[in-house]
N, C-alpha and C positions, 0 to 999 in steps of 0.2 A: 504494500500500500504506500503509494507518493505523498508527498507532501501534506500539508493542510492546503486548502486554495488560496488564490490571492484574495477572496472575499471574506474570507473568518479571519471575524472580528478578536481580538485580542483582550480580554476584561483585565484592568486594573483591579489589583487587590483593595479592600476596603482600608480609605486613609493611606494610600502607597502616596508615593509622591509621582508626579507622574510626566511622563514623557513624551515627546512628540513622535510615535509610533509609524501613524498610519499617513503622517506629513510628509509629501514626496521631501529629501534634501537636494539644495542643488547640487550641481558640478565640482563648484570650488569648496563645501562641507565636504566630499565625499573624497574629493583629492586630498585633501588638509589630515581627513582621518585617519587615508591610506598611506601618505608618507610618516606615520609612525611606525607604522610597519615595515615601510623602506630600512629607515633608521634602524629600528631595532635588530635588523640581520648583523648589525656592527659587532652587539657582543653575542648574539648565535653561533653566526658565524667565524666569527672574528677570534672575540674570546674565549668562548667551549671548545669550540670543535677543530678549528685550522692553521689557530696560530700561537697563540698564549695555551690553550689545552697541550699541542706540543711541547711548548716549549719550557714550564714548567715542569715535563717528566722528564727533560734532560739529565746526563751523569752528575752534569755538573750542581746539581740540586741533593744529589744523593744516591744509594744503590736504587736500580730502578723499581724492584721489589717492594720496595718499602716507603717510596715517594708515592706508586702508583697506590699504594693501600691508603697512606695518608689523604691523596686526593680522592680515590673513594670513600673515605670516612665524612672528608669536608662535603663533600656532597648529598651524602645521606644524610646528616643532620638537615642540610639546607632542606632536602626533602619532606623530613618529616616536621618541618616546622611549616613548611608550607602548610602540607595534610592538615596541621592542626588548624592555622590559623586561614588560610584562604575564605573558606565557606564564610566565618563570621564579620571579616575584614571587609568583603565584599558586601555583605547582607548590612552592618552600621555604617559605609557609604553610601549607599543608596537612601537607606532610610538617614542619616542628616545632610543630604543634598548636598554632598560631599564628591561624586566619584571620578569631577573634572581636578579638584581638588587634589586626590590623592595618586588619583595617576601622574599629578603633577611631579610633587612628593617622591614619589617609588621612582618614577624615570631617572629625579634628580639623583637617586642615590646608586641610581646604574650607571651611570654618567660618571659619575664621582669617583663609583668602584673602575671603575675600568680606565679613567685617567691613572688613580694611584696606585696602577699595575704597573706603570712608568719607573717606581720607585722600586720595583724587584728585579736585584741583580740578578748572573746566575753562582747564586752562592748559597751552601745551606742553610745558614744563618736568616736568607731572606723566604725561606720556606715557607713558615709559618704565615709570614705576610699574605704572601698573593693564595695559600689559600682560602684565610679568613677574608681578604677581600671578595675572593670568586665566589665562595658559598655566600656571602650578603647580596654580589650581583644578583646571584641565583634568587636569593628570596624575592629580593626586590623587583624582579622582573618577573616573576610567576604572577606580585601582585598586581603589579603596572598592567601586567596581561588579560588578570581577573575583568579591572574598569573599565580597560580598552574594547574587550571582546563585550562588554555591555555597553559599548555607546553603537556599538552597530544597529541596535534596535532605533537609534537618534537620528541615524543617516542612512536609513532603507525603508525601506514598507516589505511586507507580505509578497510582495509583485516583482521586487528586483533585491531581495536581501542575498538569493544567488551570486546573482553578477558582480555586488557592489563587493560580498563579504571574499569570490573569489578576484577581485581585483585588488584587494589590499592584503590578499595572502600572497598572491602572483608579484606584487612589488615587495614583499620581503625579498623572495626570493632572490629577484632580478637585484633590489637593493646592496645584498648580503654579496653579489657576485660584483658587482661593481668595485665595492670597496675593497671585496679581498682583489680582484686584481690590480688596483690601483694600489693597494700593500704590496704583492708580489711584484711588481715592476719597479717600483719605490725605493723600498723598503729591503724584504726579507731578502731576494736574491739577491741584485748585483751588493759588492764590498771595494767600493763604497757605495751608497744609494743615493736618494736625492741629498741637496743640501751638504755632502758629506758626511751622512750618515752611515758607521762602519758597525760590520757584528761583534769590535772588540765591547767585551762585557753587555753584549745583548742589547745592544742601544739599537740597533735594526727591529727587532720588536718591542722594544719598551716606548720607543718613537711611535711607531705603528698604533700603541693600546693611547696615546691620545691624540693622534687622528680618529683611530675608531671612535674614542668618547666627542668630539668635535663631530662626527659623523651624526653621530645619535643627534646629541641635544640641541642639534641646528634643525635635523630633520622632524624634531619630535614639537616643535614651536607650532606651527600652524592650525592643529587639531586644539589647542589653548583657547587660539582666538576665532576656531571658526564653529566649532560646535559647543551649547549652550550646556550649564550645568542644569540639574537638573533639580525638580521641587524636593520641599522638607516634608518627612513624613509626621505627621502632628504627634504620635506617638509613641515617638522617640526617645529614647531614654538615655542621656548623656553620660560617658563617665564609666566606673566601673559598674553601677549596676549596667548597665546600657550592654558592654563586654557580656556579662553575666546571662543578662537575659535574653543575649544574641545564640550564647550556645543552646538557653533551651528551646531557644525558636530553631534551631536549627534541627536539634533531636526530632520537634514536633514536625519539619519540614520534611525529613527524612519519613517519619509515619505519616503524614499527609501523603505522600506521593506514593509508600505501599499504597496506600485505603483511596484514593482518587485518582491519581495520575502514573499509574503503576509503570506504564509507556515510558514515561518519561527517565524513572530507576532503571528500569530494563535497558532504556537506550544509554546511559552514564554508565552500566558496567560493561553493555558491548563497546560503545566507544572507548572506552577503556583499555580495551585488552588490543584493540585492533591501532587504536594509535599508539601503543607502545611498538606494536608492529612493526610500525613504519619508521620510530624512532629506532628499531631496532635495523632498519636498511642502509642508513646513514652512518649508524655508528660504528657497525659492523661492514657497512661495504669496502670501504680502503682495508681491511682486514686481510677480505677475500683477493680482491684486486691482487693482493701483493704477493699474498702468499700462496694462490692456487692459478694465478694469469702473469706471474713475474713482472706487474707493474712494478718501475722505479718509485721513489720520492716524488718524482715530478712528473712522472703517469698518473698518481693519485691525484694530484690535485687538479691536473687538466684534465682528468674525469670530472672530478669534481664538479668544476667550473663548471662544464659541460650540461651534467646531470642538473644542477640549479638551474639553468638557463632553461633546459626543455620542463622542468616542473612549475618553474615560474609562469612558462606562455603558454602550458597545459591549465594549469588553474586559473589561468584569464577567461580561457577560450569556455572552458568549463561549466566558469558561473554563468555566462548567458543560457546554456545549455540545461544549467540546473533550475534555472525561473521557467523553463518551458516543460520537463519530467518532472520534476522534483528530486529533489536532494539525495534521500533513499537511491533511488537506482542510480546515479552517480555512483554514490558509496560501494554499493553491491556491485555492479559492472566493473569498478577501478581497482576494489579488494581481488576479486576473482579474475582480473587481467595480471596484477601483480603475484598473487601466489601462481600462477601457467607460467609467467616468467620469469620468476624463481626455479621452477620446478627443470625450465629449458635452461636455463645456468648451468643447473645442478650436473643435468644428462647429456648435456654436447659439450664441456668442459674441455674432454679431451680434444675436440677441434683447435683448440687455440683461440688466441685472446679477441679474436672477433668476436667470441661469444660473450663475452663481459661488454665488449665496445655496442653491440646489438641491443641483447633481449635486458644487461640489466642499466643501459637506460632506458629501452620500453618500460623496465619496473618500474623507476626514478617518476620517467611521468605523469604516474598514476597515485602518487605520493600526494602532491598538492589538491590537486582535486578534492581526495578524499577529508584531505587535513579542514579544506575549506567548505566543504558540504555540509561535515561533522557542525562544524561552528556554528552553521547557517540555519541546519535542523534545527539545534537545540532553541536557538533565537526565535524561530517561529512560533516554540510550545510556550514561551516565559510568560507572563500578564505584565503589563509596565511598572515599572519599581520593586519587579523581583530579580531583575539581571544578575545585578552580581552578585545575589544571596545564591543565584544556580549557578552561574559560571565559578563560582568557588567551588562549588561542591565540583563539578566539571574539572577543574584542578583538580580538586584533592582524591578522585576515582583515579585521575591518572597515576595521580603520586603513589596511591595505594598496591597500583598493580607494575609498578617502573620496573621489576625484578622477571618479571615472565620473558621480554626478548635476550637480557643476559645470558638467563638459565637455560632457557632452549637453546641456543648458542653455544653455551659452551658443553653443552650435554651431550648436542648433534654430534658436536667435533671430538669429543672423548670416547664415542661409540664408532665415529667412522675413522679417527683417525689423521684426519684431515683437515685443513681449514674448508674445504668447500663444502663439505659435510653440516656446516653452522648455515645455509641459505638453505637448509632443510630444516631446520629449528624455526628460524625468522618467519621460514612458509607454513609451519604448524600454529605459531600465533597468531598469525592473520587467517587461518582455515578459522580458528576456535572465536576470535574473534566476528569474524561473517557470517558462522551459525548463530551466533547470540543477536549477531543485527537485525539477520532473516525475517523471523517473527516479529520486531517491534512495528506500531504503529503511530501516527501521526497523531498526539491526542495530547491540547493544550494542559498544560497545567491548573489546576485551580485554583482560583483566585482566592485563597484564603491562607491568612497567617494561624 
């Protein structure tokens, strides 16, 4: 079953504060919202996964054994505080008309964390630093992400929350590839770089981490002044009890949506496990590249490159495609194109590395789409001035289940032997994930606190 229509209507909760929904936004709202997403591929990309994620497991930081665990420690904290606090963080912005406010707030201190990555030599002494910075990025930008992903309900309707939501995923994307190549050309490779920047004592990326923060917080200005904060919920309860009585609205929110909107639970644990999936293609694909297709260092990342490029102008093309099916079959079609080409990874392997350069960016493609439909579902079930009390909880399912593409992963590879053996893991998440989607249906949420 597709979507809701473009004609169901959306009920605000009783006393929510409330939003301009079903109010077409124009042009320049919708651009303004979407270059935060530009922005924010800075530290996705930038800092997680390409450049700083490297380069802090260097020797030079430590045995890499024991770096790599530290940085998994710093991150599972960042996790589970997210899990904790998302749902409620989100749910007391909305209700004090707050959530232009605090995406302000959380951006600034992604911004901040990722300038003063600048400051971490490669020495072990500075270890501790850039992890504690990276796990606050982390928090900070899960929640930045909570308020962001609830103003899309401010600059869409029912009719193009598709197009609009896959137009500011598809410019992460595109974003996140911009800047790393304008780092890799700059920066990271030549010695010297621009400006005279050399990789003695890591100044090639430590330069690079405030451009990236320069990246962000220029791009992340427009969406300030072009989309409106939103009303005060009258009921509101300031302060610590306010904290207090967030969590047990959140408990009751959790049995409201068993007992009323049951669709809606069912769809946060399938999307759940299937976007870990997907996280699990990225984080793991330079794995496989290298060690089962003899990608270099600089095969990966011009994969890379590559693979953002076709995901970002897949999820453009997408969202207009998702305002005309619906969301759902998006999902389900992109899920089940993506596990077929995994499956063809897996089995013509032994061809040589065309088969990586082919079927797994056919995967890659089908990555954003899915990422962006996910968002866009959820958006259509919410009633106004409940966004980010669900897009938290929407966070905190993922946080909950962030261990399932690891563990398939490294279980695949411990049974076969192999690094290619783990894109048979990745394709079992996303199978178990697409059964749980199958059955869900399109059924708003209830409008009741």
């Amino acid at each position: 079953m597709s979507d809701l229509p473009a004609s169901t209507p959306i009920t605000p909760a009783p006393g929510a504060p409330t939003t301009d929904l079903q109010a077409p936004a124009g042009k320049g709202r919708i651009l303004a919202w979407s270059l935060w997403d530009w922005g924010s591929a800075a530290f996705q990309a930038v800092v997680t996964t390409f450049v700083f994620g490297v380069y802090i497991t260097q020797p030079a930081f430590g045995p890499e054994a024991e770096v790599t665990a530290q940085l998994g420690t710093a991150l599972l904290i960042a996790g589970i505080v997210v899990a904790l606090l998302a749902p409620i963080t989100g749910q007391l912005t909305d209700a004090a008309g707050r959530r232009k406010l605090w995406l302000g707030i959380t951006t600034a201190v992604v911004v901040g964390c990722t300038a003063l990555l600048a400051l971490v030599a490669p020495e072990p002494s500075y270890l501790m630093l850039g992890l504690v910075l990276l796990a606050i990025g982390n928090v900070a930008f899960e929640f930045a992400s909570v308020s962001y992903n609830a103003m899309l309900s401010q600059v869409s309707t029912n009719a193009n929350v598709g197009r609009v939501s896959g137009f500011g995923w598809g410019m992460g994307y595109l974003g996140g590839i911009v800047l790393l190549a304008i780092l890799l050309v700059g920066f990271i490779f030549p010695d010297p770089g621009w400006f005279g920047v050399t990789h003695e004592g890591g100044w090639n990326v430590r330069v690079a981490m405030i451009v990236a923060a320069a990246w962000f917080g220029i791009s992340a200005i427009p969406v300030f002044f072009a989309v409106p904060e939103i009303g005060v919920d009258p009921t509101h309860k300031p302060g610590l009890r306010g904290v207090l009585t967030a969590y047990g609205t959140l408990f009751r929110t959790i049995a409201d949506l068993w007992r009323t909107a049951r669709q809606t639970l069912f769809f946060l644990l399938a999307s759940a496990v299937f976007r870990d999936g997907l996280a699990g293609v990225f984080t793991f694909g330079g794995v496989i590249a290298a060690r089962s297709f003899g990608f270099d260092a600089t095969t990966v990342i011009i994969f890379a490159i590559a693979a953002n490029v076709v995901a970002g102008l897949a999820t453009i093309t997408a969202g207009f495609a998702e305002d005309r099916i619906g969301a759902k079959p998006i999902m389900v079609w992109s899920i089940a194109c993506m596990i077929l080409s995994a499956l063809l990874v897996f089995i013509l392997a032994p061809l040589g590395t065309w088969v990586f350069w082919v079927f797994g960016l056919l995967l890659c493609i089908f990555v954003g789409p899915v990422q962006s439909a996910s968002r866009s579902f959820l958006a259509r079930l919410i009633p106004a001035g409940r966004e980010g009390e669900i897009f938290g909880l929407y966070a905190t399912t993922g946080r909950a289940v962030s261990f399932l593409a690891p563990a398939a992963f490294t279980l695949a590879v411990t049974l076969g032997g192999t690094a290619i053996f783990g894109i048979l893991g990745i394709a079992l998440v996303l199978i178990v994930g697409l059964l749980l989607l199958l059955p869900v249906r399109a059924e708003p949420v209830t409008p009741a606190r």
